[in-house]
The first five atom37 places (N, CA, C, CB, O) and aatype in JSON, in Angstrom:
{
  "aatype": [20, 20, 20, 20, 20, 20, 20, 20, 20, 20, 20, 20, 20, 20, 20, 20, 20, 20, 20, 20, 20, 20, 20, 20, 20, 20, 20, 20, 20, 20, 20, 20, 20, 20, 20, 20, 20, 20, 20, 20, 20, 20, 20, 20, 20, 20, 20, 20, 20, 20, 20, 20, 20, 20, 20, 20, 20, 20, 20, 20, 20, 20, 20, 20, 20, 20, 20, 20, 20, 20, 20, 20, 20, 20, 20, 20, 20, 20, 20, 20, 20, 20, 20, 20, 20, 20, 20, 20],
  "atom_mask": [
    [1, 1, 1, 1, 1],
    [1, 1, 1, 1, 1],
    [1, 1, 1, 1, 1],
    [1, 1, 1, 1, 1],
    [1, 1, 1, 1, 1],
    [1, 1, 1, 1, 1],
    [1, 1, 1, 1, 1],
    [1, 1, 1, 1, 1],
    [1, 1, 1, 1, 1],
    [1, 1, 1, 1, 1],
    [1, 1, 1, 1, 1],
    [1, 1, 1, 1, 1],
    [1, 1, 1, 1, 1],
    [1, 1, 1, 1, 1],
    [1, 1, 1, 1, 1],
    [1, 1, 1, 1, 1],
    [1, 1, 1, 1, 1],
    [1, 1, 1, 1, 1],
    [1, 1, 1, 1, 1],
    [1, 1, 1, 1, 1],
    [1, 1, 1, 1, 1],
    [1, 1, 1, 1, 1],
    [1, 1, 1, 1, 1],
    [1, 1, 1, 1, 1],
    [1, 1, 1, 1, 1],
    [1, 1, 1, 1, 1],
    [1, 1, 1, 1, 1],
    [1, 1, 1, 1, 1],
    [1, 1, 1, 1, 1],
    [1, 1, 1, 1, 1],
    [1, 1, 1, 1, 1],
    [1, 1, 1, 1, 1],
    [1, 1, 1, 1, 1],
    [1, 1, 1, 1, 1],
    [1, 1, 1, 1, 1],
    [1, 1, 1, 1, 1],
    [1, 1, 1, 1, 1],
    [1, 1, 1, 1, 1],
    [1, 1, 1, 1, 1],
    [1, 1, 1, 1, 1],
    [1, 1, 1, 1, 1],
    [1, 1, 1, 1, 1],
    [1, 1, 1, 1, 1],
    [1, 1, 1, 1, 1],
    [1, 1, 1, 1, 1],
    [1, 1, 1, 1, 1],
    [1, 1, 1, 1, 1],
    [1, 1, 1, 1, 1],
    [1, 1, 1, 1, 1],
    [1, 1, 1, 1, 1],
    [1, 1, 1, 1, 1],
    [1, 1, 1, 1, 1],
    [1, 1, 1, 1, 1],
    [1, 1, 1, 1, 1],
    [1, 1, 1, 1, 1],
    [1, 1, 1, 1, 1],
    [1, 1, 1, 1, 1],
    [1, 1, 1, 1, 1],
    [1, 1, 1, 1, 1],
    [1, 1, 1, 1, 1],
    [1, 1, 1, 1, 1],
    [1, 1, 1, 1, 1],
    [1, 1, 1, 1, 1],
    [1, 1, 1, 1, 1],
    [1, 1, 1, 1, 1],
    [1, 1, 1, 1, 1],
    [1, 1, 1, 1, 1],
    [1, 1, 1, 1, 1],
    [1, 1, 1, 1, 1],
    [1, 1, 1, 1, 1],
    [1, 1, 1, 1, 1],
    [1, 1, 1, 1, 1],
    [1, 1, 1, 1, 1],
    [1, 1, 1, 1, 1],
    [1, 1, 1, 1, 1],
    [1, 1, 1, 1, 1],
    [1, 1, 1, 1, 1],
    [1, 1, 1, 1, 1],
    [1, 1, 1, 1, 1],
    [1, 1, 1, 1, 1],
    [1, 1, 1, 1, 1],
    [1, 1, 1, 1, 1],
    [1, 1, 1, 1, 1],
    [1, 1, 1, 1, 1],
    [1, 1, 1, 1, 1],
    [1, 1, 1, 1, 1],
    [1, 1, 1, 1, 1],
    [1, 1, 1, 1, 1]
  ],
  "atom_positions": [
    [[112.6, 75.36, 117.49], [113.33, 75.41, 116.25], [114.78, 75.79, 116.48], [112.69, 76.36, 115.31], [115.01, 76.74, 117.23]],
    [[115.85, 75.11, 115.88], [116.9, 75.71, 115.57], [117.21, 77.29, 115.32], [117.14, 75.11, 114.66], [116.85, 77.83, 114.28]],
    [[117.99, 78.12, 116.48], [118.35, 79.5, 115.7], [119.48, 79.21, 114.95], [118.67, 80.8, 116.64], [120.23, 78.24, 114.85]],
    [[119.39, 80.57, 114.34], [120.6, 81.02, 113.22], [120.93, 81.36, 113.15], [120.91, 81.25, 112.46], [120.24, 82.15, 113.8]],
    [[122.14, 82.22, 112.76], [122.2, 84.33, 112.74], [121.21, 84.8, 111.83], [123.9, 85.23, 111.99], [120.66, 85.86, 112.11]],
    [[120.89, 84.22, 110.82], [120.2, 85.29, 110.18], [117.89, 85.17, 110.94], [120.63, 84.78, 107.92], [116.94, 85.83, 110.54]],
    [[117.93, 84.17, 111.96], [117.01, 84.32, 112.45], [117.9, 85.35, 114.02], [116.15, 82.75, 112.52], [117.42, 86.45, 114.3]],
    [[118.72, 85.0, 114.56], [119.04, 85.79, 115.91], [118.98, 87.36, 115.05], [120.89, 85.28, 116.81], [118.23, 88.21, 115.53]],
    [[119.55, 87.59, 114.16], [119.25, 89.17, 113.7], [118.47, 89.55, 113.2], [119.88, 89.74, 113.05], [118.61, 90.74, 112.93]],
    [[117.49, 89.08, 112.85], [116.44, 89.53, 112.6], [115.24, 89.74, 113.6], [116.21, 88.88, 111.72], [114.37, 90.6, 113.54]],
    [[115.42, 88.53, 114.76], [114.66, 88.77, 115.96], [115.01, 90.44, 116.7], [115.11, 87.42, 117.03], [114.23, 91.26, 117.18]],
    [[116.33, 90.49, 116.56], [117.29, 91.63, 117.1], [116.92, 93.13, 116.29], [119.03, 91.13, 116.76], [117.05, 94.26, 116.75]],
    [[116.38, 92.72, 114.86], [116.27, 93.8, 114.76], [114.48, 94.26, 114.55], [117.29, 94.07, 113.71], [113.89, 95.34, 114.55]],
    [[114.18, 93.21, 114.44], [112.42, 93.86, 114.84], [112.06, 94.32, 115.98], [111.28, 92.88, 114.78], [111.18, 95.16, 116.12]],
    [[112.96, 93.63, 117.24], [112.32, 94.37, 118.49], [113.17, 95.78, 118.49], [112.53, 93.4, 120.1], [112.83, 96.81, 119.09]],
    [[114.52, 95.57, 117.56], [114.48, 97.31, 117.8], [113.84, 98.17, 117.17], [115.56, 97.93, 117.66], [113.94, 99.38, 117.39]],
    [[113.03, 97.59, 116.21], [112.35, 98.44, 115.44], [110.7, 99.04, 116.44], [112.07, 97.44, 113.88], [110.1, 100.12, 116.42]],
    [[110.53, 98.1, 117.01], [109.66, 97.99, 117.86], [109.69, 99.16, 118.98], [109.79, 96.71, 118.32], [108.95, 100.14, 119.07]],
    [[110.84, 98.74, 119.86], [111.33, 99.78, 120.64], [111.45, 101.11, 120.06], [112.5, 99.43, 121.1], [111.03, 101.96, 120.84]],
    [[111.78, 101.48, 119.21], [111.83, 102.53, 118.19], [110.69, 103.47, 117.52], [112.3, 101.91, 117.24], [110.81, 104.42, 116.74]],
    [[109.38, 102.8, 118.21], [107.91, 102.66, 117.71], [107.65, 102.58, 116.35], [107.12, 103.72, 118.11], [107.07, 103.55, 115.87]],
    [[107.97, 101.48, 115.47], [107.6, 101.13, 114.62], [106.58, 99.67, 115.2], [108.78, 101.1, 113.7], [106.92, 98.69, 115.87]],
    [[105.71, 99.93, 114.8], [104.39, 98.95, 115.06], [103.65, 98.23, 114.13], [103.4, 99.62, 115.58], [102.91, 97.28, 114.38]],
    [[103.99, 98.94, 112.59], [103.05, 98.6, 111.56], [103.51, 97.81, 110.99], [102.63, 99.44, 110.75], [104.53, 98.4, 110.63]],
    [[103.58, 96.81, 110.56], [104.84, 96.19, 109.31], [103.55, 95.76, 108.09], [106.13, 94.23, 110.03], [102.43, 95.28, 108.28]],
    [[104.31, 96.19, 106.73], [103.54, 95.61, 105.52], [104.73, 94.41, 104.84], [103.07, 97.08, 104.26], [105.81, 94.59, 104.29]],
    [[103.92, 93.08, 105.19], [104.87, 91.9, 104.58], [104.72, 91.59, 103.45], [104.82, 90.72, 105.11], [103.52, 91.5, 103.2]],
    [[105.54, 91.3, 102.35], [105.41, 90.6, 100.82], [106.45, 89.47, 101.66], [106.13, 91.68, 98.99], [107.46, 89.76, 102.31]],
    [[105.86, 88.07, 101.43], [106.65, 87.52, 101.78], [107.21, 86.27, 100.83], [106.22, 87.32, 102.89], [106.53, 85.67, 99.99]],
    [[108.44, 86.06, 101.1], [109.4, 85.4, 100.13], [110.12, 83.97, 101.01], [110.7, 86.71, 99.62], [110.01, 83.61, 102.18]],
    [[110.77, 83.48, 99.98], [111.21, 82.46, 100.94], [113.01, 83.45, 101.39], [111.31, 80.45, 99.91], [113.71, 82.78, 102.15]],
    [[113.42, 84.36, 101.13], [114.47, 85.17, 101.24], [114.63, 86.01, 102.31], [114.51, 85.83, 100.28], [115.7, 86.42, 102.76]],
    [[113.02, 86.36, 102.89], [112.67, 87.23, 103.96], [112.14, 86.13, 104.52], [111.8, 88.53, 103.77], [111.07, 86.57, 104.96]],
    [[112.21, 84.69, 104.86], [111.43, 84.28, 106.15], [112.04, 84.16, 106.94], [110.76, 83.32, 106.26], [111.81, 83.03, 107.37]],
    [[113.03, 84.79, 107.7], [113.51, 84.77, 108.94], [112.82, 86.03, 109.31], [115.07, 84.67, 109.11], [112.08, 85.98, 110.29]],
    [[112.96, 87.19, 108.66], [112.64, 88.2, 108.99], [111.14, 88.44, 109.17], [113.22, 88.91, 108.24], [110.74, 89.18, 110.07]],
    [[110.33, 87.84, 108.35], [108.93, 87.64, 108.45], [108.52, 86.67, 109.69], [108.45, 87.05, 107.09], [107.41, 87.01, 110.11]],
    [[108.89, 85.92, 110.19], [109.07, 84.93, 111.05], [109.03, 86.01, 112.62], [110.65, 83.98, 110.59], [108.18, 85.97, 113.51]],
    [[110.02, 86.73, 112.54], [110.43, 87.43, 113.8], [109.29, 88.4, 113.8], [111.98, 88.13, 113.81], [108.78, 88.58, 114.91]],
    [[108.72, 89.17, 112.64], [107.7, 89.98, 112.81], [106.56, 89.17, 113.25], [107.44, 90.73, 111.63], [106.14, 89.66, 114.3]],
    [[105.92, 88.2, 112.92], [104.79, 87.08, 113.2], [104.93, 86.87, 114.61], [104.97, 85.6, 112.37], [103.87, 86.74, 115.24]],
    [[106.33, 86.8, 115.44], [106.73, 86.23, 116.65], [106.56, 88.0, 117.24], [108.49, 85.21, 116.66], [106.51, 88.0, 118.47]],
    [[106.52, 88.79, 116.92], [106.55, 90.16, 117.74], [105.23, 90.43, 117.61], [107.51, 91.43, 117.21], [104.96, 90.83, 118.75]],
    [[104.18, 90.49, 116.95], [102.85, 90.56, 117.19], [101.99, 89.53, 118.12], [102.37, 90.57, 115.99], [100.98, 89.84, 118.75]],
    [[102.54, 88.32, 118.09], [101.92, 87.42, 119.02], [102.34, 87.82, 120.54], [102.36, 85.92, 118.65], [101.5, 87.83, 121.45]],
    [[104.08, 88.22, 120.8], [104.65, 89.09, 121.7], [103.95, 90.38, 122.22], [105.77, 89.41, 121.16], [104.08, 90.87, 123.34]],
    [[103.38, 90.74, 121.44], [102.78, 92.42, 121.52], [101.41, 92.7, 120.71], [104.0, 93.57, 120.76], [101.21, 93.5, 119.79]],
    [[100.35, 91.58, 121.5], [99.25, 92.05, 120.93], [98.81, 93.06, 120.91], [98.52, 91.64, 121.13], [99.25, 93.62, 121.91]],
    [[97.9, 93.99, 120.15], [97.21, 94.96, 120.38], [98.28, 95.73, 119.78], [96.69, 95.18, 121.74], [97.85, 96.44, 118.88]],
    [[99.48, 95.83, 119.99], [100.33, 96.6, 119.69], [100.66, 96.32, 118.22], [101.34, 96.51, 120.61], [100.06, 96.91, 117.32]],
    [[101.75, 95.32, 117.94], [102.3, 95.47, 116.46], [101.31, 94.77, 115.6], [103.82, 94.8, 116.21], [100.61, 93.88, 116.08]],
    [[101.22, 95.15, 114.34], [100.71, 94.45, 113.24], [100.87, 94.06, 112.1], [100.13, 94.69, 113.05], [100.95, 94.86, 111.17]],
    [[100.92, 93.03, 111.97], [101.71, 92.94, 110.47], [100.36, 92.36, 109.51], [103.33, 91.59, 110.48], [99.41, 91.67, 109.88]],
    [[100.62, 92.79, 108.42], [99.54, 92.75, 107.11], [100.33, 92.73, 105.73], [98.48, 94.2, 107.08], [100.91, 93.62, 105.11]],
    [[100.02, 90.78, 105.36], [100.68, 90.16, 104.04], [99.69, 90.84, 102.96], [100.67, 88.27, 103.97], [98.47, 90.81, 102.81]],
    [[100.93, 91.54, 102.15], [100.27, 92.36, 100.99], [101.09, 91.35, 99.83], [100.68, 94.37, 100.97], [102.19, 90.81, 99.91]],
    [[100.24, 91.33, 98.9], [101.07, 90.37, 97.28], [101.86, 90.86, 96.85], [100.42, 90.1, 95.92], [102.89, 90.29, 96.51]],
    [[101.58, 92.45, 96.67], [102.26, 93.39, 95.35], [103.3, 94.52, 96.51], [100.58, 94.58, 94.08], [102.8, 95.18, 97.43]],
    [[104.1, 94.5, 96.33], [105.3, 95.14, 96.65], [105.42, 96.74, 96.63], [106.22, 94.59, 95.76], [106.15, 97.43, 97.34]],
    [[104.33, 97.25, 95.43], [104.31, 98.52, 95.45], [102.8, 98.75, 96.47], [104.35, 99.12, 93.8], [102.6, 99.58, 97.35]],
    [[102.03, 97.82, 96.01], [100.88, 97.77, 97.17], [101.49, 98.3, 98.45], [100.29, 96.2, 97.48], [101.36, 99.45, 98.88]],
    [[102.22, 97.22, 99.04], [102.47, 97.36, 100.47], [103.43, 99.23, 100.69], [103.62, 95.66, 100.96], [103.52, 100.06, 101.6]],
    [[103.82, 99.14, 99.64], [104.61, 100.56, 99.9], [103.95, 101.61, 99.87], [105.61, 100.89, 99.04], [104.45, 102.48, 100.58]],
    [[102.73, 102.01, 99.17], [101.56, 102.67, 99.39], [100.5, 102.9, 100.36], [101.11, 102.39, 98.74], [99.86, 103.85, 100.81]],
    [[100.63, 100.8, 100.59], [99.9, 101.27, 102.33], [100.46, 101.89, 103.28], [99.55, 100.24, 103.22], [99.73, 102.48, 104.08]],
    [[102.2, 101.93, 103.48], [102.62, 101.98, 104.5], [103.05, 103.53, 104.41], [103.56, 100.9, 104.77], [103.47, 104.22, 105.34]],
    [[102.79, 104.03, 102.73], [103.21, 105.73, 102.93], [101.5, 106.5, 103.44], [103.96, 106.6, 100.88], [101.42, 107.69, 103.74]],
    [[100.43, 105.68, 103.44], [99.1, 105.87, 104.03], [99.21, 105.86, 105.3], [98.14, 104.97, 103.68], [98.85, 106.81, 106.0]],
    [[99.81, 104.62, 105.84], [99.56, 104.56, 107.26], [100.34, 106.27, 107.93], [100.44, 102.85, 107.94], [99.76, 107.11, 108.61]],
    [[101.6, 106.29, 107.48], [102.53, 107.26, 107.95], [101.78, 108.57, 107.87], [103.86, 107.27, 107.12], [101.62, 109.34, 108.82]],
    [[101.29, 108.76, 106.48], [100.53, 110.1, 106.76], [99.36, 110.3, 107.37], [100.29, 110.68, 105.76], [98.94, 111.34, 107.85]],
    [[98.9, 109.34, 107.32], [97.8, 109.14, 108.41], [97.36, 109.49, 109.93], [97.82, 108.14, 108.49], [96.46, 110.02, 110.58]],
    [[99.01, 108.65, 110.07], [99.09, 108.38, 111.45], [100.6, 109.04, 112.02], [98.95, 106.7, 111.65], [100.98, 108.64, 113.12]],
    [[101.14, 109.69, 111.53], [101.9, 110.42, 111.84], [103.6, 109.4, 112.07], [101.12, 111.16, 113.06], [104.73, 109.88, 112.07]],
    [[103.21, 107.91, 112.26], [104.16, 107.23, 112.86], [104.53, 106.27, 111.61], [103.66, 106.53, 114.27], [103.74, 105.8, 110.8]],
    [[106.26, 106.06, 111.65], [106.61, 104.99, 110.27], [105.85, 103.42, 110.39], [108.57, 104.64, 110.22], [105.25, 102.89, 111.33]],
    [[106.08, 103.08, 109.41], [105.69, 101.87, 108.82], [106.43, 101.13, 107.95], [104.71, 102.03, 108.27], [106.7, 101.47, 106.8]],
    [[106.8, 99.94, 108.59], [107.85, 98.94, 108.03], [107.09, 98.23, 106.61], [108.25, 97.64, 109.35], [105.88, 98.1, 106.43]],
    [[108.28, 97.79, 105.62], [107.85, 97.26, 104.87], [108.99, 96.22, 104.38], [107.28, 98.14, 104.09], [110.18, 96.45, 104.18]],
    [[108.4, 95.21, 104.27], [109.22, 93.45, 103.96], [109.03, 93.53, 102.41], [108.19, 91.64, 104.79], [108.15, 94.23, 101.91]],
    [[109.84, 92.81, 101.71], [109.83, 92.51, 100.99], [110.82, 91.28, 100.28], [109.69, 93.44, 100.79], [112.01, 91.23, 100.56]],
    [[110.31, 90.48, 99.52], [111.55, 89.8, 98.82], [112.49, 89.88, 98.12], [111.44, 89.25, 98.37], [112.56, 91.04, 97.71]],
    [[113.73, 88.94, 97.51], [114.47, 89.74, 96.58], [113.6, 89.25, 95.1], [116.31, 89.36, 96.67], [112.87, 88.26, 95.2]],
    [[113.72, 89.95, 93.74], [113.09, 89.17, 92.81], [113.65, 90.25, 91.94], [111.45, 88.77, 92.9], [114.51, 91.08, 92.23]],
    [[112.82, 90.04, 90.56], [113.7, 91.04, 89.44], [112.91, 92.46, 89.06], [113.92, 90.14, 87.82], [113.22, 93.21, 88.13]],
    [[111.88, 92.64, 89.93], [111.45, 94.13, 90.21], [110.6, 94.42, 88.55], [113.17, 95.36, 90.6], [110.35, 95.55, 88.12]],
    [[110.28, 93.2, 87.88], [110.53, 93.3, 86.28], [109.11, 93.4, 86.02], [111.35, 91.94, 85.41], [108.42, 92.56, 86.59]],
    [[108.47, 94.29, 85.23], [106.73, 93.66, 85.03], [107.12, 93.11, 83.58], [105.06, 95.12, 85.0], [106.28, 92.53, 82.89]]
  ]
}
């Protein structure tokens, strides 16, 4: 595929997130975040066993799992999301 900047920075910044030990990612995914969702998909296939990413629908969902995982597990947890109007 063609890169981009907004796919080269986003590759750039998941593996630093990675390096950083962030491992967990919770995705809502959009067509706004698919570069960034893209690079997370490409870092778990990179780092099996290791990173994981898990497509959640609801936006506050995923932010709940990922304040679970943290207290859980002591370690952060990324969370994706799209842009939209936040509106119920």
């Amino acid at each position: 595929g063609r890169s981009t900047p907004n796919v080269a920075w986003s590759t750039a910044f998941v593996e630093e997130l990675v390096r950083c030990g962030v491992t967990q990612f919770y995705v809502c995914p959009g067509s706004r975040s698919t570069p960034l969702t893209a690079a997370i998909f490409k870092s778990t296939r990179s780092n099996v066993g290791v990173v994981r990413a898990i497509s959640v629908h609801d936006e506050r969902g995923a932010g709940f799992r990922a304040v679970g995982y943290a207290r859980r597990t002591g370690r952060p947890a990324a969370v994706v999301t799209s842009s939209g109007t936040a509106v119920e």
